[in-house]
Structures are given as C-alpha cells and as structure tokens.
Chimera marker file (.cmm) of the C-alpha trace (Angstrom):
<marker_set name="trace">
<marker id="1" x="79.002" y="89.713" z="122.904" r="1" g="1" b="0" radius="0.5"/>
<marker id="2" x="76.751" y="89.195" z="126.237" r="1" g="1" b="0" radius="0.5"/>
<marker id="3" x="74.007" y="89.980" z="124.513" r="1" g="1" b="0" radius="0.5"/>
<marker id="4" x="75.129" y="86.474" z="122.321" r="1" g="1" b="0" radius="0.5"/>
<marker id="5" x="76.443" y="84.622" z="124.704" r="1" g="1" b="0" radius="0.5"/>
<marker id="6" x="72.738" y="84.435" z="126.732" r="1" g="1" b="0" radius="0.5"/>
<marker id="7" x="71.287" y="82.099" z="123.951" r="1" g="1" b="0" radius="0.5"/>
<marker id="8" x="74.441" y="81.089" z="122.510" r="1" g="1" b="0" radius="0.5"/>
<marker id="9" x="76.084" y="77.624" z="123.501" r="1" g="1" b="0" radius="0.5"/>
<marker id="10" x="79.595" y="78.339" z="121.502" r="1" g="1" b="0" radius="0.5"/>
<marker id="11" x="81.822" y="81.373" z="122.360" r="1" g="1" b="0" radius="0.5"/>
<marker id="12" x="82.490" y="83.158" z="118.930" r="1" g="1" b="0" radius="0.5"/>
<marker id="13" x="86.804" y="82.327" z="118.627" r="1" g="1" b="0" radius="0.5"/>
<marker id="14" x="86.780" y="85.287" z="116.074" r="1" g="1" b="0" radius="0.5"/>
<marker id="15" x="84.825" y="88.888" z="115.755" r="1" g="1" b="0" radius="0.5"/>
<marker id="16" x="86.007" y="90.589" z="112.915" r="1" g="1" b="0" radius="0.5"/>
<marker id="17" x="85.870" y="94.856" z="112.434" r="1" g="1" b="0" radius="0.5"/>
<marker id="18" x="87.085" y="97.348" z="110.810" r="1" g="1" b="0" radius="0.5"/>
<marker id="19" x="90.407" y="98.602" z="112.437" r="1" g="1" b="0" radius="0.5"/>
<marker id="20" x="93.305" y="100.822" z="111.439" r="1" g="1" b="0" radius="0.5"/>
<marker id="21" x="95.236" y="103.432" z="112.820" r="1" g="1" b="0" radius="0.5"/>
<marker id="22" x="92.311" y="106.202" z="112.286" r="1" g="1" b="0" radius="0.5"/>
<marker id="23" x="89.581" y="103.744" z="113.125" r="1" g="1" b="0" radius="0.5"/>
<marker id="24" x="91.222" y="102.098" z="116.473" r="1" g="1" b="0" radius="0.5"/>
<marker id="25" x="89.198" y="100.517" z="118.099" r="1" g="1" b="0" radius="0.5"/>
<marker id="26" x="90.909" y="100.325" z="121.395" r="1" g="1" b="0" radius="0.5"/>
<marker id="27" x="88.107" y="99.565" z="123.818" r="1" g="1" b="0" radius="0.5"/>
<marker id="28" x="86.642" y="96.715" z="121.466" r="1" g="1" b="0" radius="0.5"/>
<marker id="29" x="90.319" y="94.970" z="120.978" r="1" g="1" b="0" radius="0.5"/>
<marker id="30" x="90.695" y="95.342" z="124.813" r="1" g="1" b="0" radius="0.5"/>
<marker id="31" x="87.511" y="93.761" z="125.289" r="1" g="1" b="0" radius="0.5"/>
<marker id="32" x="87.427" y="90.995" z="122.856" r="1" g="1" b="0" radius="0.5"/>
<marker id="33" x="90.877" y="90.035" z="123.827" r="1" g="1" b="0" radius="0.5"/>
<marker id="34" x="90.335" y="89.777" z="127.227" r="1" g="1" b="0" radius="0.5"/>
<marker id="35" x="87.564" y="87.247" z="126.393" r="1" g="1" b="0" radius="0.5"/>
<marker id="36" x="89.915" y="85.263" z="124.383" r="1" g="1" b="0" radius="0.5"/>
<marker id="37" x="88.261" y="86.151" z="120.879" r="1" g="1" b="0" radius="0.5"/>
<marker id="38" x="90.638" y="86.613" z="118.031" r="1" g="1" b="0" radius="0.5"/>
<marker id="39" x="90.357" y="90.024" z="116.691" r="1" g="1" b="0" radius="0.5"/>
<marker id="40" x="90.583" y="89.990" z="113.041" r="1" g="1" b="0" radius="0.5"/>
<marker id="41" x="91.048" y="93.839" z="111.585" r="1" g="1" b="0" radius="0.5"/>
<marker id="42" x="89.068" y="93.899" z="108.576" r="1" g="1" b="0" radius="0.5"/>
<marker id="43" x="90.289" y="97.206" z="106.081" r="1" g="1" b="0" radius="0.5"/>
<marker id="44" x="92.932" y="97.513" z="107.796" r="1" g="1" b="0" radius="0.5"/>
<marker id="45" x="94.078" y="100.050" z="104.432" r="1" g="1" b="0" radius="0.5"/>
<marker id="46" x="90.623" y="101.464" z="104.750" r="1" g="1" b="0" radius="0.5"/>
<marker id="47" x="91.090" y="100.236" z="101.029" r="1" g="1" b="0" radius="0.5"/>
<marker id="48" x="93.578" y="102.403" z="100.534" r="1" g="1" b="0" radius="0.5"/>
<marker id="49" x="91.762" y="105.400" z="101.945" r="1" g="1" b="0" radius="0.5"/>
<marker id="50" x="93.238" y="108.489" z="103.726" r="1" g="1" b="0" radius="0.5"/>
<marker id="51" x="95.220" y="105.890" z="106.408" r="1" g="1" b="0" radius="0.5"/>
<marker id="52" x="97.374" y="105.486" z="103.737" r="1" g="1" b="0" radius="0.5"/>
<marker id="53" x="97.945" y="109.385" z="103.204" r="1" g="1" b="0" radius="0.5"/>
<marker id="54" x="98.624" y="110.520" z="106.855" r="1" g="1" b="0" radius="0.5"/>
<marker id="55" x="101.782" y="112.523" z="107.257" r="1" g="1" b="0" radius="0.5"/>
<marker id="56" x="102.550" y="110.058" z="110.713" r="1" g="1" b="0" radius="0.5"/>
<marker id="57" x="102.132" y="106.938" z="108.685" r="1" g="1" b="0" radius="0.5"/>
<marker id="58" x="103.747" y="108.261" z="105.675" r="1" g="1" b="0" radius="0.5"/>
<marker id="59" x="106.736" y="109.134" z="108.229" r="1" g="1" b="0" radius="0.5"/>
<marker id="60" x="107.387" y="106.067" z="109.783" r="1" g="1" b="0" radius="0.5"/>
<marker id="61" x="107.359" y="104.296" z="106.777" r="1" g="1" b="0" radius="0.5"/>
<marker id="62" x="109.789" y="106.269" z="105.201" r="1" g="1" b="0" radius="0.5"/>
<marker id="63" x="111.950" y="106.144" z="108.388" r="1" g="1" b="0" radius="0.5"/>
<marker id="64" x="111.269" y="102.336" z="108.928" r="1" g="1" b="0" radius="0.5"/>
<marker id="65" x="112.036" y="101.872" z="104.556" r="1" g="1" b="0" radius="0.5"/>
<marker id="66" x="108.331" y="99.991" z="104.688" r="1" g="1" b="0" radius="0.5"/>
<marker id="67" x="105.256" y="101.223" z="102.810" r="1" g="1" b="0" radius="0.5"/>
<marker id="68" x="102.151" y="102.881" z="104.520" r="1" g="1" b="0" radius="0.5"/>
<marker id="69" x="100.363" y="100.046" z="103.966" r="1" g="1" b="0" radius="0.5"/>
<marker id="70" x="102.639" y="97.727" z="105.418" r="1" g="1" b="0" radius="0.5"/>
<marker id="71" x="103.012" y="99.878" z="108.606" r="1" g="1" b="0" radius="0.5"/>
<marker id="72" x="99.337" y="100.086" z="108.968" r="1" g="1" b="0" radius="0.5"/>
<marker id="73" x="99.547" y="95.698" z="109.173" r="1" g="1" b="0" radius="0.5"/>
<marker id="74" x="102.560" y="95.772" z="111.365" r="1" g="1" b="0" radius="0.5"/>
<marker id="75" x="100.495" y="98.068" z="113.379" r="1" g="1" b="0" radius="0.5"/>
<marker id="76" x="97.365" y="95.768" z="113.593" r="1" g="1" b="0" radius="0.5"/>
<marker id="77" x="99.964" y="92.561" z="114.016" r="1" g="1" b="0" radius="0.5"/>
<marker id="78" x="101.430" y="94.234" z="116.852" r="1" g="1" b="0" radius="0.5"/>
<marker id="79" x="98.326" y="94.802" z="118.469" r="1" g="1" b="0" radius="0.5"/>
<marker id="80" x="98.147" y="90.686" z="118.108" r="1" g="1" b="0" radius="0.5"/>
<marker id="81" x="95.247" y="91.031" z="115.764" r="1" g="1" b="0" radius="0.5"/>
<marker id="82" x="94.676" y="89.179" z="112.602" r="1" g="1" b="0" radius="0.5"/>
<marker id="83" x="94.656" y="91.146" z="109.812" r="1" g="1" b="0" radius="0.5"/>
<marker id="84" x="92.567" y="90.840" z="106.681" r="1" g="1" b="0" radius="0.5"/>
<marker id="85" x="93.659" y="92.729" z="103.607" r="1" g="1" b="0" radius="0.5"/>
<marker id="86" x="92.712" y="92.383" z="99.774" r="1" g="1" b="0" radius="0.5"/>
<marker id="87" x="94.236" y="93.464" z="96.597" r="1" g="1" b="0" radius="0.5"/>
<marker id="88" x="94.098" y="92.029" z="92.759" r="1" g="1" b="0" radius="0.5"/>
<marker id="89" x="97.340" y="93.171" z="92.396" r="1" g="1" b="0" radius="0.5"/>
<marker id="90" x="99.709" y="90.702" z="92.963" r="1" g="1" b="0" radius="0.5"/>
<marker id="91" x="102.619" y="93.239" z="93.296" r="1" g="1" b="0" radius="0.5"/>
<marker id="92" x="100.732" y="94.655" z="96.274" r="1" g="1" b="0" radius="0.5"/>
<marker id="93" x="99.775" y="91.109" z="97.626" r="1" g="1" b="0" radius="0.5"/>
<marker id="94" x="103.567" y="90.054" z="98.027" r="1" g="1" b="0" radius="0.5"/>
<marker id="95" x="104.218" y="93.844" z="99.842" r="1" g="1" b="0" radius="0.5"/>
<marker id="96" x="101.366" y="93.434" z="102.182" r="1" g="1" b="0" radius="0.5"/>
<marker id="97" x="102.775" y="89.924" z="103.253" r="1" g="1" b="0" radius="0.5"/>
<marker id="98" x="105.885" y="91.392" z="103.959" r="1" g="1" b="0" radius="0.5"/>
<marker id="99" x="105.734" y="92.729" z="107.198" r="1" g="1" b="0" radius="0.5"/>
<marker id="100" x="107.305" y="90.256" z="109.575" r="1" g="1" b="0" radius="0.5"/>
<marker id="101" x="110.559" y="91.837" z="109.125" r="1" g="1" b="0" radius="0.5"/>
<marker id="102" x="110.638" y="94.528" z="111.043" r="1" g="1" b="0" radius="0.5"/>
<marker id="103" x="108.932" y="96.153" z="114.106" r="1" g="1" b="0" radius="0.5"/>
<marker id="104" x="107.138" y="99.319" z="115.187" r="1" g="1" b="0" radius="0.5"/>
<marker id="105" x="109.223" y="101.467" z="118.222" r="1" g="1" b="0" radius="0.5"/>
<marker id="106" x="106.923" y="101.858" z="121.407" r="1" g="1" b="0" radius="0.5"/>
<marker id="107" x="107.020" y="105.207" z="120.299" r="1" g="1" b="0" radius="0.5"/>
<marker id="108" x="106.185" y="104.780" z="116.591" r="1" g="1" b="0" radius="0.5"/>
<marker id="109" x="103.283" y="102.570" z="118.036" r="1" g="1" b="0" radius="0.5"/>
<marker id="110" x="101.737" y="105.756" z="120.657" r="1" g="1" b="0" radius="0.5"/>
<marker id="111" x="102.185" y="108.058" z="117.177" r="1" g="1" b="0" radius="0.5"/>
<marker id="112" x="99.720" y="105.941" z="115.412" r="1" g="1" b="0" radius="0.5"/>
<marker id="113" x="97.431" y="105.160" z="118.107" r="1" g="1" b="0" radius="0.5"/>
<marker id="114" x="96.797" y="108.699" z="118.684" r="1" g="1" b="0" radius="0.5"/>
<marker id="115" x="95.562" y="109.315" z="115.097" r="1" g="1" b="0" radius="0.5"/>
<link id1="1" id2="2" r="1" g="1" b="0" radius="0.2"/>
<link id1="2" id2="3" r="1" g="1" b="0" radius="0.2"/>
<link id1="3" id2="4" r="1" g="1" b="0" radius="0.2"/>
<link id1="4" id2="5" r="1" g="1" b="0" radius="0.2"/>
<link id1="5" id2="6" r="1" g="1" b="0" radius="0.2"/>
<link id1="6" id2="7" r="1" g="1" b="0" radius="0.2"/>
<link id1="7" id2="8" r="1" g="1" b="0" radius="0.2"/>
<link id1="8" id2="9" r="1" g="1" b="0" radius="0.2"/>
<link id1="9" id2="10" r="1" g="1" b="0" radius="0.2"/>
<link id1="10" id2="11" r="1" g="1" b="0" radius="0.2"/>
<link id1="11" id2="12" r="1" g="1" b="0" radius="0.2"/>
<link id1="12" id2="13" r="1" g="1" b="0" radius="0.2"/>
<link id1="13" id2="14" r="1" g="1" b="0" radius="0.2"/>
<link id1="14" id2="15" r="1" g="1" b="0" radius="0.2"/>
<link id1="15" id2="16" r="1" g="1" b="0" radius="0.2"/>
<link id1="16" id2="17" r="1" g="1" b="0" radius="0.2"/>
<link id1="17" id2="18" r="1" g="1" b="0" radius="0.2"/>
<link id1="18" id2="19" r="1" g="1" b="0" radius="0.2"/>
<link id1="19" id2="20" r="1" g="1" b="0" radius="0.2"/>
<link id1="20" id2="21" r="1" g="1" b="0" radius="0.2"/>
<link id1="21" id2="22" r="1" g="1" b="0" radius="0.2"/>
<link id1="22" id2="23" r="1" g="1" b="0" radius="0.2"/>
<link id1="23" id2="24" r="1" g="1" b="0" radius="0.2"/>
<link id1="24" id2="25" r="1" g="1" b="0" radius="0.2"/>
<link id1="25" id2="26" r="1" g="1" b="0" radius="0.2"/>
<link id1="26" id2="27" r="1" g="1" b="0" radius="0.2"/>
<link id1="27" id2="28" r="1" g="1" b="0" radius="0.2"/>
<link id1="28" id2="29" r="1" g="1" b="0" radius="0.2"/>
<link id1="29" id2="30" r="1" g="1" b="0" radius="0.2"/>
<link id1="30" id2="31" r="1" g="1" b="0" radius="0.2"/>
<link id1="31" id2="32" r="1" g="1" b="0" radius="0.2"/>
<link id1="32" id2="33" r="1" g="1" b="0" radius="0.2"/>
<link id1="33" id2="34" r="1" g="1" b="0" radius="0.2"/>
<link id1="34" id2="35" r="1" g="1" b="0" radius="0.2"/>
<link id1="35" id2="36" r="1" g="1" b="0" radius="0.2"/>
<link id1="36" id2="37" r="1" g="1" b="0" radius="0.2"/>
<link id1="37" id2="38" r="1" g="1" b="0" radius="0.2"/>
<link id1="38" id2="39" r="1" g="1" b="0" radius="0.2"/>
<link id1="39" id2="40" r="1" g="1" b="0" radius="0.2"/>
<link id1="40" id2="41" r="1" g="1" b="0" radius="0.2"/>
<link id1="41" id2="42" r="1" g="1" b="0" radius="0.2"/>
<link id1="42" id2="43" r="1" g="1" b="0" radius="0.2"/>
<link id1="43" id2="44" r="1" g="1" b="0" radius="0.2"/>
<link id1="44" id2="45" r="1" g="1" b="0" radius="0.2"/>
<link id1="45" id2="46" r="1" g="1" b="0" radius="0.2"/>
<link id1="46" id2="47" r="1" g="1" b="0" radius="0.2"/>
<link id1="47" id2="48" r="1" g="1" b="0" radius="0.2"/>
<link id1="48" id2="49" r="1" g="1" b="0" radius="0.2"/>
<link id1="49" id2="50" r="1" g="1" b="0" radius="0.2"/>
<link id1="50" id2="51" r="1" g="1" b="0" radius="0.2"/>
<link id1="51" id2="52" r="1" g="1" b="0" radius="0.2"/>
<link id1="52" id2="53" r="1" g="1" b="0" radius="0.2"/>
<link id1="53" id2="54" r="1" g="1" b="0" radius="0.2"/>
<link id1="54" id2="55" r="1" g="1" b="0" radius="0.2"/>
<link id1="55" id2="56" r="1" g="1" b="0" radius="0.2"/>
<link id1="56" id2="57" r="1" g="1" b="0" radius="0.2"/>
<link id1="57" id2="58" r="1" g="1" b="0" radius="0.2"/>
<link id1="58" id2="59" r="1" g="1" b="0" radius="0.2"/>
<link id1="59" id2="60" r="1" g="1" b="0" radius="0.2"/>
<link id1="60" id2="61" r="1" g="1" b="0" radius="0.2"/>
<link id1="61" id2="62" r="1" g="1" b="0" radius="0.2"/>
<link id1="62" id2="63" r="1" g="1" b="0" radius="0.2"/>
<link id1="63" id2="64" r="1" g="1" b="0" radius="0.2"/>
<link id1="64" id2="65" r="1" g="1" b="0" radius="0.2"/>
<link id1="65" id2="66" r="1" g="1" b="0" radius="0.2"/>
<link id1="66" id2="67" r="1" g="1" b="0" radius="0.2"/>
<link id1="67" id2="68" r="1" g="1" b="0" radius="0.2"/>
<link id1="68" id2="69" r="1" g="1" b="0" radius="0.2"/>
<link id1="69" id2="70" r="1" g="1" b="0" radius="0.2"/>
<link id1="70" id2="71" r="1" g="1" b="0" radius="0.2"/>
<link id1="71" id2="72" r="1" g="1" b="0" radius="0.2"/>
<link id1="72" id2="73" r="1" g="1" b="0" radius="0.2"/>
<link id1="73" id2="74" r="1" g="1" b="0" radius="0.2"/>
<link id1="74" id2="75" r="1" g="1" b="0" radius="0.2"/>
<link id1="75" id2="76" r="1" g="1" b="0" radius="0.2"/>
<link id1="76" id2="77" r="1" g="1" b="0" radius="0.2"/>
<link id1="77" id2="78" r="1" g="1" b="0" radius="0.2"/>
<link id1="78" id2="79" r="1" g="1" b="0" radius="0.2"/>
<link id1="79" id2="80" r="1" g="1" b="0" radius="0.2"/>
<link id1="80" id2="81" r="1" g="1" b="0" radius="0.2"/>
<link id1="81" id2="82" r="1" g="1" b="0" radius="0.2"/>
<link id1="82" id2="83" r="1" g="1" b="0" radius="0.2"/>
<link id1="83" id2="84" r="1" g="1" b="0" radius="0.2"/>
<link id1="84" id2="85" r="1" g="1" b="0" radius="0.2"/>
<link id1="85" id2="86" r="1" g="1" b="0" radius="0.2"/>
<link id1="86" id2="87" r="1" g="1" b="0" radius="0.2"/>
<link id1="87" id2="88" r="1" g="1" b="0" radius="0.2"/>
<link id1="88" id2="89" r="1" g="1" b="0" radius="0.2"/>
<link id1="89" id2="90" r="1" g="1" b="0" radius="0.2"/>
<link id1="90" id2="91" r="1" g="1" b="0" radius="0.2"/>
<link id1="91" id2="92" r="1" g="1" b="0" radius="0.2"/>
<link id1="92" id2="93" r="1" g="1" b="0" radius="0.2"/>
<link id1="93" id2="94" r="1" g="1" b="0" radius="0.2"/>
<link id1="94" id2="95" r="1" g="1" b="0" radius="0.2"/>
<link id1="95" id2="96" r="1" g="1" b="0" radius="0.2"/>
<link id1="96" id2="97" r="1" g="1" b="0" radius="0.2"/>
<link id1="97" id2="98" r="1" g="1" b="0" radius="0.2"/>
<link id1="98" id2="99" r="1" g="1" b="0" radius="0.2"/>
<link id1="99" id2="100" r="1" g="1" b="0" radius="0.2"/>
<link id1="100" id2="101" r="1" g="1" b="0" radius="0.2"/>
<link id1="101" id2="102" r="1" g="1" b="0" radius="0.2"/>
<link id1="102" id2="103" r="1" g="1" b="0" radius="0.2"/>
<link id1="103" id2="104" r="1" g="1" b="0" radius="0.2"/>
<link id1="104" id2="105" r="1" g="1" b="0" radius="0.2"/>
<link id1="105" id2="106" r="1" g="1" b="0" radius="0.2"/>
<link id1="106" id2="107" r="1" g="1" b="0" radius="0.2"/>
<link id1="107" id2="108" r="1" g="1" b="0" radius="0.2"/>
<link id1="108" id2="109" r="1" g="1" b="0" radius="0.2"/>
<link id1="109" id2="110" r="1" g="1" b="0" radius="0.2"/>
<link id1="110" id2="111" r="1" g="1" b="0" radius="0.2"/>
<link id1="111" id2="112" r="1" g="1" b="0" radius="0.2"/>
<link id1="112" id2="113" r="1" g="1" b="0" radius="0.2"/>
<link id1="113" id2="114" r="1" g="1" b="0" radius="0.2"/>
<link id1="114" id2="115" r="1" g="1" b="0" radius="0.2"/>
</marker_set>
C-alpha cells in the first residue's frame, strides 16, 4: 500500500485477500482498515477446505444451529469485511447468504481467531 500510494493518485477503496479463520490475517485487516480500505475476504471457505472441518468451527455451528460455512462468513462479517464466496450450487448459494441472522459470542469470536 505505500509502496502504491508514491505513484498512485487514487487510494485503492478495496484490497481483496484470502481470509478465514485459519488464514487470519489480523495485521493486514488492522492495517487496511485503519486506512479506510474495504477489506474484501476472498475464500473465505478456503473452497471448502479443512476451515470447514475444524472441530472449533464445527462446534459453534452446531451450538449456534448454522453451518461451518456460514460461521466462517459471520466470522469475516463481523470483522466488518466483505466477503466473497462462490458455489454452483444454488442450495449452498441461498445457505451462504444466510448469515445475517444471528451473531458470533465475543467468546465464539477469540475461539476462531486463535485457529
């Protein structure tokens, strides 16, 4: 980003990376948000990769009646990134959308921070 913004003359509004609960990417969200750039968490399933398979995740979805995947997107909403997720199934598509319903505990959130 400073390396950019010496020849740029726009400030990127969006940087988009990888970022899920085993990848987090805490110093780069901290960073980027503090600039004002929109962090947009791109596989934030790791396309539906071992995220999906942890025993924490797996655990507070069962005790929050969500899916993995849709903790792992609460997670990255919560963190007040945008999240990018893709699927060709549109039973999946509907579940990943449904995640404004409920929230993460503070506690739930530290769990899956940690990973």
């Amino acid at each position: 980003y400073e390396e950019l913004m010496k020849v740029a003359s726009i400030e990127p509004l969006v940087n988009t990376f990888e970022n899920n609960p085993l990848l987090y990417r805490k110093e780069w969200c901290d960073y980027f948000q503090q600039k004002g750039v929109v962090v947009q968490a791109y596989k934030p399933l790791q396309r539906g990769g071992p995220v999906l398979d942890s025993p924490t995740v797996k655990g507070i979805a069962e005790k929050a009646k969500k899916t993995p995947a849709q903790v792992c997107l609460r997670w990255n909403l919560e963190k007040g990134n945008a999240v990018v997720f893709k699927s060709l199934t549109p039973s999946r598509i509907e579940e990943n959308v449904q995640v404004f319903d409920f929230s993460l505990s503070s506690e739930d959130m530290a769990k899956l921070d940690a990973l």
